[in-house]
MIDO-399687 format. One record per atom (N, C-alpha, C, O): residue number from 1; atom name; x, y, z. Coordinates in nm, 3 decimals. Example, Ala and Ser with C-alpha at 12.3 -4.5 7.8 and 13.67 -1.06 7.14 Angstrom:
<pts>
+-----+-------+---------+---------+---------+
! num ! atomo !      xx !      yy !      zz !
+-----+-------+---------+---------+---------+
!   1 !     N !   1.319 !  -0.569 !   0.780 !
!   1 !    CA !   1.230 !  -0.450 !   0.780 !
!   1 !     C !   1.320 !  -0.330 !   0.780 !
!   1 !     O !   1.424 !  -0.332 !   0.846 !
!   2 !     N !   1.285 !  -0.225 !   0.708 !
!   2 !    CA !   1.367 !  -0.106 !   0.714 !
!   2 !     C !   1.290 !   0.003 !   0.787 !
!   2 !     O !   1.341 !   0.114 !   0.804 !
+-----+-------+---------+---------+---------+
</pts>
This chain:
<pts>
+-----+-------+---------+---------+---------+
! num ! atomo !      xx !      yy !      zz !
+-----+-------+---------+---------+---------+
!   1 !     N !   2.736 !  -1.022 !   3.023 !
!   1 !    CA !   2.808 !  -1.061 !   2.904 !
!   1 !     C !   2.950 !  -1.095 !   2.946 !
!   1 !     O !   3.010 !  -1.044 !   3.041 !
!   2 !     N !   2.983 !  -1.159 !   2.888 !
!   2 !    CA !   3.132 !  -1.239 !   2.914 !
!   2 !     C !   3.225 !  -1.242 !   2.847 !
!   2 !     O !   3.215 !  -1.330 !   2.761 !
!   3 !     N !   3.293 !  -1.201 !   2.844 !
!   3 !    CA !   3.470 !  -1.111 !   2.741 !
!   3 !     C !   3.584 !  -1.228 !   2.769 !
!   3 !     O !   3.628 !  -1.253 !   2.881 !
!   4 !     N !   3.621 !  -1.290 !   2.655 !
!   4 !    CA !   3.702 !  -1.347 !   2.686 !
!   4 !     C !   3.834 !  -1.311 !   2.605 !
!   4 !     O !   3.808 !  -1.228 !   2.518 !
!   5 !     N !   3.950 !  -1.343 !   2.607 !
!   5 !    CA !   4.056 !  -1.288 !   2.573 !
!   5 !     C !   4.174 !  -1.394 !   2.500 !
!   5 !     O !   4.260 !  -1.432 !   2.579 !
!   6 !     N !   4.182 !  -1.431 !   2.398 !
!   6 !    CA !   4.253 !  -1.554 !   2.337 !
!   6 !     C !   4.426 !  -1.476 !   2.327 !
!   6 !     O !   4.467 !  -1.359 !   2.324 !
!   7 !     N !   4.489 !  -1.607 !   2.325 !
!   7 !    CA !   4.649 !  -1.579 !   2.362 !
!   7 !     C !   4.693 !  -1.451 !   2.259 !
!   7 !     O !   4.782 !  -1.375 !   2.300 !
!   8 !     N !   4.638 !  -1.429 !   2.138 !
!   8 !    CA !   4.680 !  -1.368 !   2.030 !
!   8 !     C !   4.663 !  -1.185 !   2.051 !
!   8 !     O !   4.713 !  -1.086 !   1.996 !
!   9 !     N !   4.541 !  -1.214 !   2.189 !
!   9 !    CA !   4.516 !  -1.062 !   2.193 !
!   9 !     C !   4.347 !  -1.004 !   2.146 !
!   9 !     O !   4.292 !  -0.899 !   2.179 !
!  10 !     N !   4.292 !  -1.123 !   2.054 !
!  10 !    CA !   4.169 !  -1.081 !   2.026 !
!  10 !     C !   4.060 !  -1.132 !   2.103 !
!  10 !     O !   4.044 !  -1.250 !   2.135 !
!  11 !     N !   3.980 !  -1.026 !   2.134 !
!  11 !    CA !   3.837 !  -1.051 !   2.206 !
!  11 !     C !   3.713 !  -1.077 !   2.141 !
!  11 !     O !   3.646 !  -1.031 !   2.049 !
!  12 !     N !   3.706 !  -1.176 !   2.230 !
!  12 !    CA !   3.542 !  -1.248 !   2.213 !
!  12 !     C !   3.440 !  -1.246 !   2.294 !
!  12 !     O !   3.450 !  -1.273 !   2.414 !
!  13 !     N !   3.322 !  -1.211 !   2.232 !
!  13 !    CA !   3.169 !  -1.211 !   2.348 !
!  13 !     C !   3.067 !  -1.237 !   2.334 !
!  13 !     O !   3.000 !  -1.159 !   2.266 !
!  14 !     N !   3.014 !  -1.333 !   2.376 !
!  14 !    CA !   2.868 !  -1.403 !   2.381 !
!  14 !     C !   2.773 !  -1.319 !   2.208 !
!  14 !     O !   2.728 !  -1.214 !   2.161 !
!  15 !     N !   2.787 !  -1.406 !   2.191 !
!  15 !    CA !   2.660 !  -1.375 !   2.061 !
!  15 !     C !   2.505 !  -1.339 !   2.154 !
!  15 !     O !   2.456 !  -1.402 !   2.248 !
!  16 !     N !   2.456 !  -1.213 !   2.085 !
!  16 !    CA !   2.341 !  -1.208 !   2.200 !
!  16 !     C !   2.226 !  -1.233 !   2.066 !
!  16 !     O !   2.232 !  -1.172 !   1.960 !
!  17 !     N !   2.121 !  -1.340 !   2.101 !
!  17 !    CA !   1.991 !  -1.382 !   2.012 !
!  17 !     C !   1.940 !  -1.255 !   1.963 !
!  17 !     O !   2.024 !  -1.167 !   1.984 !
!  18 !     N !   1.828 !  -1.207 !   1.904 !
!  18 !    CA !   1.688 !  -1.104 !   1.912 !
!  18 !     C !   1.624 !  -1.187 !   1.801 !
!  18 !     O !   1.671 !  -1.265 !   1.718 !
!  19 !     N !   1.507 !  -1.146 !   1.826 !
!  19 !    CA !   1.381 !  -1.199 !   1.700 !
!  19 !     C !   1.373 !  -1.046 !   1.590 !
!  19 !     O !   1.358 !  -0.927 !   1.619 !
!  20 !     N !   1.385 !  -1.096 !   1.498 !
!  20 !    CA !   1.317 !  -1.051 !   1.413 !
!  20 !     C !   1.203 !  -0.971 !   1.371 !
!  20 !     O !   1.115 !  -1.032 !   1.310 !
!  21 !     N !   1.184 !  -0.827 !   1.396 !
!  21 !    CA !   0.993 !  -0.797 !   1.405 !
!  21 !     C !   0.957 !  -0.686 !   1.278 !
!  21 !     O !   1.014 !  -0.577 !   1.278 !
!  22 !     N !   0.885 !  -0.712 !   1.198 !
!  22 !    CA !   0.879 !  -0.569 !   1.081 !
!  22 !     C !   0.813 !  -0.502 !   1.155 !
!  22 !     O !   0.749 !  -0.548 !   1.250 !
!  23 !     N !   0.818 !  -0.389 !   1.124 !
!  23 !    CA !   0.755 !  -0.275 !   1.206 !
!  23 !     C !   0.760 !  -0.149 !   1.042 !
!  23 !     O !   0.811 !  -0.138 !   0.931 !
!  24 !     N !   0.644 !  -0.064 !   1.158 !
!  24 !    CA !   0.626 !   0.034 !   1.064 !
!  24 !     C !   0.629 !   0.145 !   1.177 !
!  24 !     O !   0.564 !   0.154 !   1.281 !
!  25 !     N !   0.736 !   0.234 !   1.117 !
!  25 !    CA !   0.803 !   0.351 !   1.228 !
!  25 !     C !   0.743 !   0.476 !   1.172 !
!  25 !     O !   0.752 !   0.493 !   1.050 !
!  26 !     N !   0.660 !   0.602 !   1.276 !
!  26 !    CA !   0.706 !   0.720 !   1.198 !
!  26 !     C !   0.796 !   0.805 !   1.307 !
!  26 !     O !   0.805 !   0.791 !   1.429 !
!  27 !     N !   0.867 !   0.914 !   1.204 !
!  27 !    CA !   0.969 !   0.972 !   1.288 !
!  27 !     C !   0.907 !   1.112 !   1.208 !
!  27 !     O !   0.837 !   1.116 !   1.107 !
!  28 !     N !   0.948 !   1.197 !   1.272 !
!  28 !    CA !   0.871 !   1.361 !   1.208 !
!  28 !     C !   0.893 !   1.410 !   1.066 !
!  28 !     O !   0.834 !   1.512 !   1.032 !
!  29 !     N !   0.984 !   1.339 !   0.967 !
!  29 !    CA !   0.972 !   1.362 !   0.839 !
!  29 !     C !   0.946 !   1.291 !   0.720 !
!  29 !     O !   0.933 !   1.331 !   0.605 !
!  30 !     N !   0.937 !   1.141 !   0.786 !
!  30 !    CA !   0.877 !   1.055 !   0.701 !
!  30 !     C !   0.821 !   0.938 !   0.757 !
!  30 !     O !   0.837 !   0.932 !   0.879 !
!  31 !     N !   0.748 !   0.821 !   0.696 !
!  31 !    CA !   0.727 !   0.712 !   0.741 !
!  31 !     C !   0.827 !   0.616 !   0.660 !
!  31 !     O !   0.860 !   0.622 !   0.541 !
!  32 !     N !   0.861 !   0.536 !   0.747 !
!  32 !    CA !   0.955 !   0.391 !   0.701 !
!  32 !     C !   0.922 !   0.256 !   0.740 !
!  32 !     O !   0.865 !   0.236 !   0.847 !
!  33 !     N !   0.954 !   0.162 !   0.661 !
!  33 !    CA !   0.941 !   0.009 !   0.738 !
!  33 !     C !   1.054 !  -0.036 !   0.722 !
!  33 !     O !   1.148 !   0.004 !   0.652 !
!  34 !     N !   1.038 !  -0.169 !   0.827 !
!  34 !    CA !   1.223 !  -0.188 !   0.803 !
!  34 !     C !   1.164 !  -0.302 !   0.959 !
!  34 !     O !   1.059 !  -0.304 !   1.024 !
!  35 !     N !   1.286 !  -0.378 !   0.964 !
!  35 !    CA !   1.329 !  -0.449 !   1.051 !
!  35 !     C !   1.363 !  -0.459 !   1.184 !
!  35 !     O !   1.479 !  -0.498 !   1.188 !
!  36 !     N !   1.312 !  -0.440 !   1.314 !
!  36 !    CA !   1.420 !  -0.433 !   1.430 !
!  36 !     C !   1.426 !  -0.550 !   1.492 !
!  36 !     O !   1.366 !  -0.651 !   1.455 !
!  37 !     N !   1.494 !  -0.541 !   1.585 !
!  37 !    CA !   1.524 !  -0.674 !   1.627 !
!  37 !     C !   1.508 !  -0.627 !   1.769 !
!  37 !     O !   1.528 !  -0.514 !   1.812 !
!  38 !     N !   1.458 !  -0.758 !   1.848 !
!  38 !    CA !   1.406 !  -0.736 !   1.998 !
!  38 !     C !   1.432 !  -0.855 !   2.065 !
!  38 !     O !   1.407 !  -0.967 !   2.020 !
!  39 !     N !   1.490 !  -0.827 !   2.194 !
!  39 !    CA !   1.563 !  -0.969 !   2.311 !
!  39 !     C !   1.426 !  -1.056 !   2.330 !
!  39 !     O !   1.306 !  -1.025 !   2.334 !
!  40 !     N !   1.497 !  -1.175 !   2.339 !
!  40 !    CA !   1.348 !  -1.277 !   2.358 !
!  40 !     C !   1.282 !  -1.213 !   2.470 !
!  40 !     O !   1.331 !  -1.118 !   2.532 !
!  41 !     N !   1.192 !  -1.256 !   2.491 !
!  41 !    CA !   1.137 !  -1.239 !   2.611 !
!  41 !     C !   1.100 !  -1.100 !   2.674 !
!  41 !     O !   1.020 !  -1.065 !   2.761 !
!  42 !     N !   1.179 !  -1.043 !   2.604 !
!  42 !    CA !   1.143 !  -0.856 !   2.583 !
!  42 !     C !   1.013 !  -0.825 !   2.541 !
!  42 !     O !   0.958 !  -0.902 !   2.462 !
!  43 !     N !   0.950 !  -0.719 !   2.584 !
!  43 !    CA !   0.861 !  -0.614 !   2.476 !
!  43 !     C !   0.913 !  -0.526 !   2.408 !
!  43 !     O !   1.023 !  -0.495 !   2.454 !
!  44 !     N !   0.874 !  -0.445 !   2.279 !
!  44 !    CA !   0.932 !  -0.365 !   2.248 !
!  44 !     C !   0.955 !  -0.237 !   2.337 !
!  44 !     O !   1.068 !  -0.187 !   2.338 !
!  45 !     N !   0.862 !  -0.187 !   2.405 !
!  45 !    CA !   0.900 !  -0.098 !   2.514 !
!  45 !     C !   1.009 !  -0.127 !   2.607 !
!  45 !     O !   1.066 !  -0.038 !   2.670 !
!  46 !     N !   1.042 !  -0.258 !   2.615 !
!  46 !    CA !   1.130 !  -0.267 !   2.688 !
!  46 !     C !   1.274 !  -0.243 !   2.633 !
!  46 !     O !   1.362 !  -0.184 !   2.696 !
!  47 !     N !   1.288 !  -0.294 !   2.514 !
!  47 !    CA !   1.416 !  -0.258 !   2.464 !
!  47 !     C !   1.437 !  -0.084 !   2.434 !
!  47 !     O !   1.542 !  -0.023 !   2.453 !
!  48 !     N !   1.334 !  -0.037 !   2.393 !
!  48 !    CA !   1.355 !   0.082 !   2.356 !
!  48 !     C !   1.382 !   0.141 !   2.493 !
!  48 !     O !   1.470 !   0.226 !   2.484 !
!  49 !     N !   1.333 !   0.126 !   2.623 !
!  49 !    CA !   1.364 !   0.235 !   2.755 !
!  49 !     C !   1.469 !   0.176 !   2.782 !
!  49 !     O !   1.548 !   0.267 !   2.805 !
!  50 !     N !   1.550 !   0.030 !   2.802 !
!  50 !    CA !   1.671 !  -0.005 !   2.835 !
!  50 !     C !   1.767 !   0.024 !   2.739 !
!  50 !     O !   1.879 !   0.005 !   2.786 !
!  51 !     N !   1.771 !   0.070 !   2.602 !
!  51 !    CA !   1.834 !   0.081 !   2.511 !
!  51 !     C !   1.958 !   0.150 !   2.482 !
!  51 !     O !   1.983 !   0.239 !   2.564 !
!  52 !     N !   2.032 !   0.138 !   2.402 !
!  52 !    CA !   2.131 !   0.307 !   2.447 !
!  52 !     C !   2.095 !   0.418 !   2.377 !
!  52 !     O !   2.184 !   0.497 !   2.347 !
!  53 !     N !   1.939 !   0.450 !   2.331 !
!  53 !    CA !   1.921 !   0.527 !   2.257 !
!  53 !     C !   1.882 !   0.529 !   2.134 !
!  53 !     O !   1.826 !   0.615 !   2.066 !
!  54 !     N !   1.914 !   0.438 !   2.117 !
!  54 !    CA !   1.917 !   0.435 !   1.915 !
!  54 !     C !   1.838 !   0.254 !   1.899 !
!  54 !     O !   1.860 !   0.162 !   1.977 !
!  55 !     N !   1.763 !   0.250 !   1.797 !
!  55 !    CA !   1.715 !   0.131 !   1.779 !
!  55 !     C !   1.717 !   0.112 !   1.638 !
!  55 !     O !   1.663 !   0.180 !   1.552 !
!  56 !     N !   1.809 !  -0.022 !   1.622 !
!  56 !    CA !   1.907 !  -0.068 !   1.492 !
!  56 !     C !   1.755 !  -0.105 !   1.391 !
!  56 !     O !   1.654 !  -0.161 !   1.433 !
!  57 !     N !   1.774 !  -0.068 !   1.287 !
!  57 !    CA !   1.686 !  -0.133 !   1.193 !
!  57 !     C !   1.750 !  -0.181 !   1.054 !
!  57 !     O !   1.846 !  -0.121 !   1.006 !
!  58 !     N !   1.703 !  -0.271 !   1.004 !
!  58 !    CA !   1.747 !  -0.336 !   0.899 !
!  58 !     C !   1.644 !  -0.314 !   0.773 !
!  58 !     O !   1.527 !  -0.279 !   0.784 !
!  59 !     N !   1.698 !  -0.337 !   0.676 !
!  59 !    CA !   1.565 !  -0.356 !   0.534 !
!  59 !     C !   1.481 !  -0.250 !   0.527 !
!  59 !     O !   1.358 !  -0.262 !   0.518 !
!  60 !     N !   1.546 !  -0.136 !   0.531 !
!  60 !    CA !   1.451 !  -0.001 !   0.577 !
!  60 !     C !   1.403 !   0.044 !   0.417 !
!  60 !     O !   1.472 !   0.040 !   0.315 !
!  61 !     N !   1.290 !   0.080 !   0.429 !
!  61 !    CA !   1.197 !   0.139 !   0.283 !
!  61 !     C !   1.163 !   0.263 !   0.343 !
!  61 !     O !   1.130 !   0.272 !   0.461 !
!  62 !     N !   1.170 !   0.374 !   0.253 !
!  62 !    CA !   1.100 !   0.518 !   0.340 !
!  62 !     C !   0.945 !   0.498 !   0.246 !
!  62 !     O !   0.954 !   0.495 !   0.124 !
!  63 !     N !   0.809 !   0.485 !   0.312 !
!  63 !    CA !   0.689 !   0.459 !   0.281 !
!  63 !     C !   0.674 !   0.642 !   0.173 !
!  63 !     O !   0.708 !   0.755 !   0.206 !
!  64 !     N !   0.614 !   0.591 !   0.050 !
!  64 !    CA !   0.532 !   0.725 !   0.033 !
!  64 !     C !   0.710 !   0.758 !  -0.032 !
!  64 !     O !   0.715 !   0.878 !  -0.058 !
!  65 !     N !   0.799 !   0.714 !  -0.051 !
!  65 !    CA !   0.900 !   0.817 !  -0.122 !
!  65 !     C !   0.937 !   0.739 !  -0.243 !
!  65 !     O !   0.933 !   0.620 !  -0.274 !
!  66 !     N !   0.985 !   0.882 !  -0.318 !
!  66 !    CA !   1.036 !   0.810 !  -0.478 !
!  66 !     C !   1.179 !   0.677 !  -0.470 !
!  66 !     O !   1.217 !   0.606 !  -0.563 !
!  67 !     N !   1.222 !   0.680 !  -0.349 !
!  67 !    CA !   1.334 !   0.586 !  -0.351 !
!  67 !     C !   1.330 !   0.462 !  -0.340 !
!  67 !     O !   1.326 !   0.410 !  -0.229 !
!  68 !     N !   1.330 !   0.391 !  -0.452 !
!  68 !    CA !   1.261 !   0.236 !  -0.426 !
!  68 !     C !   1.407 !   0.166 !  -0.366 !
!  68 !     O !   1.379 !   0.076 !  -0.287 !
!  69 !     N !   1.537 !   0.182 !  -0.382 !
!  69 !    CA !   1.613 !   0.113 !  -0.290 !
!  69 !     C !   1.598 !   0.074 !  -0.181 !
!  69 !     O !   1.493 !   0.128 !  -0.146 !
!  70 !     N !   1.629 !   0.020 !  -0.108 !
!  70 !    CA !   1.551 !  -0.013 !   0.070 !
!  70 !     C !   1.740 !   0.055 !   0.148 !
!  70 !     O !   1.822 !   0.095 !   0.065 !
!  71 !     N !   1.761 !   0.055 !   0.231 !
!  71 !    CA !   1.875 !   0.052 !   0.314 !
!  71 !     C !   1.915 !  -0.056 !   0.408 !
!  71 !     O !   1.852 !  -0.091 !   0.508 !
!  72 !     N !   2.005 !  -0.093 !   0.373 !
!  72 !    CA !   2.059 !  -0.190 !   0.496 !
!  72 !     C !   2.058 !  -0.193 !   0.620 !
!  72 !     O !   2.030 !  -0.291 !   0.688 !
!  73 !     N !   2.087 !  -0.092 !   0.657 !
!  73 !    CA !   2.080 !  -0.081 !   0.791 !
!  73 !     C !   2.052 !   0.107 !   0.843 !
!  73 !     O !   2.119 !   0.202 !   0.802 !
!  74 !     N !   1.942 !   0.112 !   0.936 !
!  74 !    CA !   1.966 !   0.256 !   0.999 !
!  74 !     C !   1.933 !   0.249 !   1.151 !
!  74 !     O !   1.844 !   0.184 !   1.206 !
!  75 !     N !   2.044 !   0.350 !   1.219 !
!  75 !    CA !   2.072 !   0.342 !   1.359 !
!  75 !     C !   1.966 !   0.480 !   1.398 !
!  75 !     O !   2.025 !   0.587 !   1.383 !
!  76 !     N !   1.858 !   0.490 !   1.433 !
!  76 !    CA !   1.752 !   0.561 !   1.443 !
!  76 !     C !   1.710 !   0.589 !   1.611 !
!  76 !     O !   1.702 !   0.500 !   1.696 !
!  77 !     N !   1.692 !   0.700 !   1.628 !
!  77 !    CA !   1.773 !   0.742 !   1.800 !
!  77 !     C !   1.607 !   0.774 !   1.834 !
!  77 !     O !   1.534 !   0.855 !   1.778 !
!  78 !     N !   1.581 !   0.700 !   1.924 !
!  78 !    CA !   1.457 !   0.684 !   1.984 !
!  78 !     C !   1.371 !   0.799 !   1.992 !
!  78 !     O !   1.253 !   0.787 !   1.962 !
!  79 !     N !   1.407 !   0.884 !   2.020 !
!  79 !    CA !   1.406 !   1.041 !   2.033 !
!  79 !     C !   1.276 !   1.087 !   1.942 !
!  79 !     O !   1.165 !   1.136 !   1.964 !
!  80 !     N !   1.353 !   1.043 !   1.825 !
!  80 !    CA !   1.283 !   1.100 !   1.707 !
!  80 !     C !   1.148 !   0.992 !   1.640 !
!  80 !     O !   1.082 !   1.015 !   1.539 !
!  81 !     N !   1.137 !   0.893 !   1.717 !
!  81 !    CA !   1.031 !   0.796 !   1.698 !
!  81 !     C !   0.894 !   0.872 !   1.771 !
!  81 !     O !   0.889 !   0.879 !   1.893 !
!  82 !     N !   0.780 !   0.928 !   1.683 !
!  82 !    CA !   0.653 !   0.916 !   1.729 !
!  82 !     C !   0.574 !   0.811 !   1.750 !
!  82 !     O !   0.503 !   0.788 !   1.848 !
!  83 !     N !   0.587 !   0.754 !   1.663 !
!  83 !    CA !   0.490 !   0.615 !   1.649 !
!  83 !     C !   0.566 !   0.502 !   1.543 !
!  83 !     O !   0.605 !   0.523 !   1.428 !
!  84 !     N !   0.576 !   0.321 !   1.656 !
!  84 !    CA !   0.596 !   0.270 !   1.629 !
!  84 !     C !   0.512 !   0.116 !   1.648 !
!  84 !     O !   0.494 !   0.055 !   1.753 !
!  85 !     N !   0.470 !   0.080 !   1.508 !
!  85 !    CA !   0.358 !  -0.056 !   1.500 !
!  85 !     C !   0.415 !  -0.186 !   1.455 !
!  85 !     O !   0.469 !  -0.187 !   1.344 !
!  86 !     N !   0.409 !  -0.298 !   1.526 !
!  86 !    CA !   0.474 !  -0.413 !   1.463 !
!  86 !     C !   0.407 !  -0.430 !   1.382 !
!  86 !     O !   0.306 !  -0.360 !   1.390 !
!  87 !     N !   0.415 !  -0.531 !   1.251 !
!  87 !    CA !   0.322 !  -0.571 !   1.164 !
!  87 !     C !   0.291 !  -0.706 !   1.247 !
!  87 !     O !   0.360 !  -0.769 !   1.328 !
!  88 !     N !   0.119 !  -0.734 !   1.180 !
!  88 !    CA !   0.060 !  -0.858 !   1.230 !
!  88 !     C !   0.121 !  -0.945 !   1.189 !
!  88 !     O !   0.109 !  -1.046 !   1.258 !
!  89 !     N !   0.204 !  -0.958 !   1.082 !
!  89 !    CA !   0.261 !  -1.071 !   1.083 !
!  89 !     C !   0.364 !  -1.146 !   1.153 !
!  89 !     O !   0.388 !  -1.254 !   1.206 !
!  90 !     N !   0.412 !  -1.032 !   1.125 !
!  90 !    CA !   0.559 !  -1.073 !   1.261 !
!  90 !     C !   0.510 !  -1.062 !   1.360 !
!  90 !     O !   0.568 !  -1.148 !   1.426 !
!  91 !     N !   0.410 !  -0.995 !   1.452 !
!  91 !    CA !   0.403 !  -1.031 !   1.618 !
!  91 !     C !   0.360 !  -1.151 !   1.596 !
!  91 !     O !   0.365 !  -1.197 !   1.710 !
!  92 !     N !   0.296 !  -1.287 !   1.489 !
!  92 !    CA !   0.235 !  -1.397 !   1.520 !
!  92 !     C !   0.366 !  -1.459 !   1.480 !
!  92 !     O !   0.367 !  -1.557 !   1.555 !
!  93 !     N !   0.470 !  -1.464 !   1.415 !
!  93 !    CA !   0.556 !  -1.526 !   1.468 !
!  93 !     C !   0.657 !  -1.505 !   1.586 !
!  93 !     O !   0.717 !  -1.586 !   1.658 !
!  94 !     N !   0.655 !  -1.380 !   1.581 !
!  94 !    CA !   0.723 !  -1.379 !   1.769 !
!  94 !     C !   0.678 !  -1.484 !   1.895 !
!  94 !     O !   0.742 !  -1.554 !   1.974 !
!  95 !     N !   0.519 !  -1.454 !   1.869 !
!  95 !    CA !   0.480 !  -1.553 !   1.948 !
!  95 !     C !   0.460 !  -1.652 !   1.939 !
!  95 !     O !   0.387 !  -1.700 !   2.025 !
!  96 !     N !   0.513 !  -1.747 !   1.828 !
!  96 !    CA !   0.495 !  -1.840 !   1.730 !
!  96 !     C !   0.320 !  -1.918 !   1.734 !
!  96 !     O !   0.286 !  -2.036 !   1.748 !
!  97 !     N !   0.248 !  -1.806 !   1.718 !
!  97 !    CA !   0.129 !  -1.821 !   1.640 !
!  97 !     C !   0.072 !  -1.859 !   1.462 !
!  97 !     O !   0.127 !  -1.817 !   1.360 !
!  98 !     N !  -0.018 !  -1.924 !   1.465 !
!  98 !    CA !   0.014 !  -1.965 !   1.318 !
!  98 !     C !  -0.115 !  -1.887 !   1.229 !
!  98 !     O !  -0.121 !  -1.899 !   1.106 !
+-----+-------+---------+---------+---------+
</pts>
């Protein structure tokens, strides 16, 4: 990644891509779906063991709970992931299958 530094003092750095994948996560007190995002060319195993730990999710629903709000965003620390399933839909556009 590449840091660059403009006369004013503020820093700038490469926009990094990821795709888009729904997934359905469980972690030991509930099930959720929600969004993560994964480097092209990555597997999800791969981001999660190179990771810093935590894997960003977006559009999060807790499955099975009274809270119909969704959450914007949750920073969810690998740790606590038992089981995690992409949905079929999104792995056929990852791989841009139709």
């Amino acid at each position: 990644m590449t840091l660059r530094l403009d006369r004013k003092g503020k820093y700038f750095t490469d926009v990094i891509k990821k795709n888009p994948v729904r997934a359905v996560i469980q972690i030991p007190t509930c099930q959720l779906e929600g969004t993560i995002h994964l480097h092209p060319g990555h597997r999800l195993l791969d981001d999660l063991e190179k990771g810093t730990g935590f894997l960003a999710v977006t559009e999060v629903s807790f499955l099975g709970q009274d809270n119909p709000d969704p959450l914007d965003f949750m920073a969810l620390n690998i740790e606590h992931i038992l089981w995690i399933q992409p949905l079929e839909e999104s792995t056929r556009q990852l791989h841009g299958d139709n």
